[in-house]
RODO-2510 file (C-alpha; in nm, 4 decimals, decimal comma):
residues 139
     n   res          X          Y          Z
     1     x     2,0721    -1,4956    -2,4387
     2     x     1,9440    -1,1509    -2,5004
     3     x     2,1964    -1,0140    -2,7716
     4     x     2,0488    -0,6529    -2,7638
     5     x     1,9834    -0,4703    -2,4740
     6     x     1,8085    -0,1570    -2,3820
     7     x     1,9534     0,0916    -2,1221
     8     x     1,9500     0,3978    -1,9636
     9     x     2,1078     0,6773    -1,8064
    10     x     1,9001     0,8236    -1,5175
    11     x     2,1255     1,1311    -1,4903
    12     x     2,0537     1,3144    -1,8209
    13     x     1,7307     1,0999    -1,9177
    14     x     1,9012     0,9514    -2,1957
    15     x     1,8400     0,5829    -2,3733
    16     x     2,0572     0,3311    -2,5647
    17     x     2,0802    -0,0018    -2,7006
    18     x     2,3956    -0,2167    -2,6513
    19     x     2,5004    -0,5054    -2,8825
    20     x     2,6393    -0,7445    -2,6696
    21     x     2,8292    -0,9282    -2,9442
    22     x     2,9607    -0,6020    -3,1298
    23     x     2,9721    -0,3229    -2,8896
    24     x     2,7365    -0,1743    -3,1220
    25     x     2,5595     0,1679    -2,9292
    26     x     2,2888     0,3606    -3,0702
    27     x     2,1299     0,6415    -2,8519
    28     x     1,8093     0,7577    -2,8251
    29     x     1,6106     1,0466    -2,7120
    30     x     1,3084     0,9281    -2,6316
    31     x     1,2234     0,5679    -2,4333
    32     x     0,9929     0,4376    -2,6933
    33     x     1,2451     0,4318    -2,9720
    34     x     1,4998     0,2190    -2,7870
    35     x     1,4485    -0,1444    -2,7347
    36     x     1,2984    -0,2893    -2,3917
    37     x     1,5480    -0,0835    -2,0987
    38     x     1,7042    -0,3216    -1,8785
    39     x     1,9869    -0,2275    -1,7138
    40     x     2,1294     0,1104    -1,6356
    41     x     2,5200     0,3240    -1,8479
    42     x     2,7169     0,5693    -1,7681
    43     x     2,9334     0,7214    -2,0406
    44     x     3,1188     1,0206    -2,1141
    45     x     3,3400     1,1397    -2,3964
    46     x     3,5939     0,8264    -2,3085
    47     x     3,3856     0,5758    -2,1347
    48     x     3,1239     0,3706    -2,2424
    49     x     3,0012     0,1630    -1,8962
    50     x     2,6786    -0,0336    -1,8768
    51     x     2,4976    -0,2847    -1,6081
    52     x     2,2549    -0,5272    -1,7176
    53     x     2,1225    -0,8245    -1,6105
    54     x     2,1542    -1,1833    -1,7928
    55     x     2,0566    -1,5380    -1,7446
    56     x     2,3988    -1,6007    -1,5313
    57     x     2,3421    -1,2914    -1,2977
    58     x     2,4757    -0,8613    -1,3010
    59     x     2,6908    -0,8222    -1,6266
    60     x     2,9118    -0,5384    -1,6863
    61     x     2,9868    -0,4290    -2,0374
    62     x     3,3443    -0,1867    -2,0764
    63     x     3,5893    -0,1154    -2,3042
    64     x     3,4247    -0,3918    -2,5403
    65     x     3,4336    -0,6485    -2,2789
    66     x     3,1792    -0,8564    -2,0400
    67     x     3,2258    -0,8964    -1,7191
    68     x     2,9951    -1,0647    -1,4143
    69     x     2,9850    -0,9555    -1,1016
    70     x     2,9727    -1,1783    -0,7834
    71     x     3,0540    -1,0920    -0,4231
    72     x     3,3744    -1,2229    -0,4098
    73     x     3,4770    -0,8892    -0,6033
    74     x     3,6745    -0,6166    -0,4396
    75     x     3,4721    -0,3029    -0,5701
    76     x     3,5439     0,0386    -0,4027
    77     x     3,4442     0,4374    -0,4870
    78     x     3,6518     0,6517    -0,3812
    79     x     3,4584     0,9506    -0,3575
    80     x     3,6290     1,1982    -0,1454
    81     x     3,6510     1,4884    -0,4309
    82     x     3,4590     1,5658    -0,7268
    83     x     3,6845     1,3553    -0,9013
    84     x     3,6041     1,0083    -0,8421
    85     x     3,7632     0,6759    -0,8672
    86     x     3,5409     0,3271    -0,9409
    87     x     3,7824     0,0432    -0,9301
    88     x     3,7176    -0,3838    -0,9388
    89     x     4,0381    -0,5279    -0,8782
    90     x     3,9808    -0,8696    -1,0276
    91     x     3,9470    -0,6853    -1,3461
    92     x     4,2359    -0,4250    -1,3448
    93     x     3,9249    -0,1884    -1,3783
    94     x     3,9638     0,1702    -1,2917
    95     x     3,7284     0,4532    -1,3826
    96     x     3,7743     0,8575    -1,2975
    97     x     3,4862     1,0561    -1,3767
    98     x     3,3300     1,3489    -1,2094
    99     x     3,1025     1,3862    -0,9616
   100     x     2,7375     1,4409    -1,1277
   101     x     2,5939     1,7721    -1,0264
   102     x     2,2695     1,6384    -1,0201
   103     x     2,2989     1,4251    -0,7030
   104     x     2,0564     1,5797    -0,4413
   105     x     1,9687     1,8516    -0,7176
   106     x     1,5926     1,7711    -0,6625
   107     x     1,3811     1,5244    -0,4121
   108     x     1,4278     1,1996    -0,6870
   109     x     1,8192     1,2736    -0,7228
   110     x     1,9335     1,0903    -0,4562
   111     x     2,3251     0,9666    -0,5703
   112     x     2,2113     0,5952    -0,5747
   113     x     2,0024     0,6835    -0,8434
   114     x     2,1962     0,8894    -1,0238
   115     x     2,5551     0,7782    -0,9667
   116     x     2,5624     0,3943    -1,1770
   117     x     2,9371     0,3319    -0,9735
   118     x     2,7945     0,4337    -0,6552
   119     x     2,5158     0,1890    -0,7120
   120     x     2,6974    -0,0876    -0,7913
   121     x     2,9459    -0,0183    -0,5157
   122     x     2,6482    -0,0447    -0,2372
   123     x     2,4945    -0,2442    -0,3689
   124     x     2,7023    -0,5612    -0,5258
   125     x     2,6750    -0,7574    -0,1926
   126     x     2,3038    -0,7398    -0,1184
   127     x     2,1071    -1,0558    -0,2754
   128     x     1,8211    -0,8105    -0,3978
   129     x     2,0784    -0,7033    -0,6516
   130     x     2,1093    -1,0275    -0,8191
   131     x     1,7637    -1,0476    -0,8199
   132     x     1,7287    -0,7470    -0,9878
   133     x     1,9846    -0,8194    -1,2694
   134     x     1,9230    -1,1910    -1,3071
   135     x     1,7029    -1,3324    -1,6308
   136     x     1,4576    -1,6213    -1,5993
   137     x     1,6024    -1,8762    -1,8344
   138     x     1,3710    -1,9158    -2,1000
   139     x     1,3610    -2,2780    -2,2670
***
């Protein structure tokens, strides 16, 4: 198991490292200083929200807890307003945050890419997703 992880934010180009077993963040600037980037965070000044793959399959790291993600999850957006709403019911999990102005703001914006909830939300029932965030077991 991969205690430290490297992520990153694809809205404002930023990097971080997550302790797993702490919670520990540290941010970064620039890609080389953070460790290998694996999975993708969103935070703001209340949340702290990161994807990431492990051995098991898609982890989700908030408010100092793990989570996996599977299919049988009820995961919705709603994003009718700038204000949107990320919820996975299992979990009790509910997020508001705002729409980021940078979806469609240039020709590699595109909200998939840009929006981490959004991504998860399309993208949690597809089998290329646990793929994606699924580590080879190394013995």
């Amino acid at each position: 198991m991969i205690d430290t992880i490297g992520l990153i934010n694809y809205e404002v180009k930023e990097f971080c490292s997550l302790n797993r077993k702490t919670g520990c963040v540290k941010y970064y600037t620039e890609r080389e200083e953070a460790p290998e980037v694996l999975g993708m965070y969103f935070r703001n000044e209340d949340i702290f929200f990161a994807l990431y793959p492990s051995e098991e399959g898609p982890r989700l790291f908030f408010e100092n807890r793990e989570y996996s993600i599977s299919r049988d999850l009820t995961i919705t957006l709603d994003r009718q307003s700038p204000r949107r709403r990320f919820c996975i019911v299992e979990y009790g999990i509910q997020i508001e945050y705002d729409k980021s102005p940078y979806i469609e703001w240039d020709t590699w914006s595109e909200e998939k890419y840009v929006d981490l909830f959004f991504r998860i939300e399309q993208d949690y029932m597809d089998s290329s997703f646990y793929e994606i965030f699924t580590l080879e077991r190394v013995e």
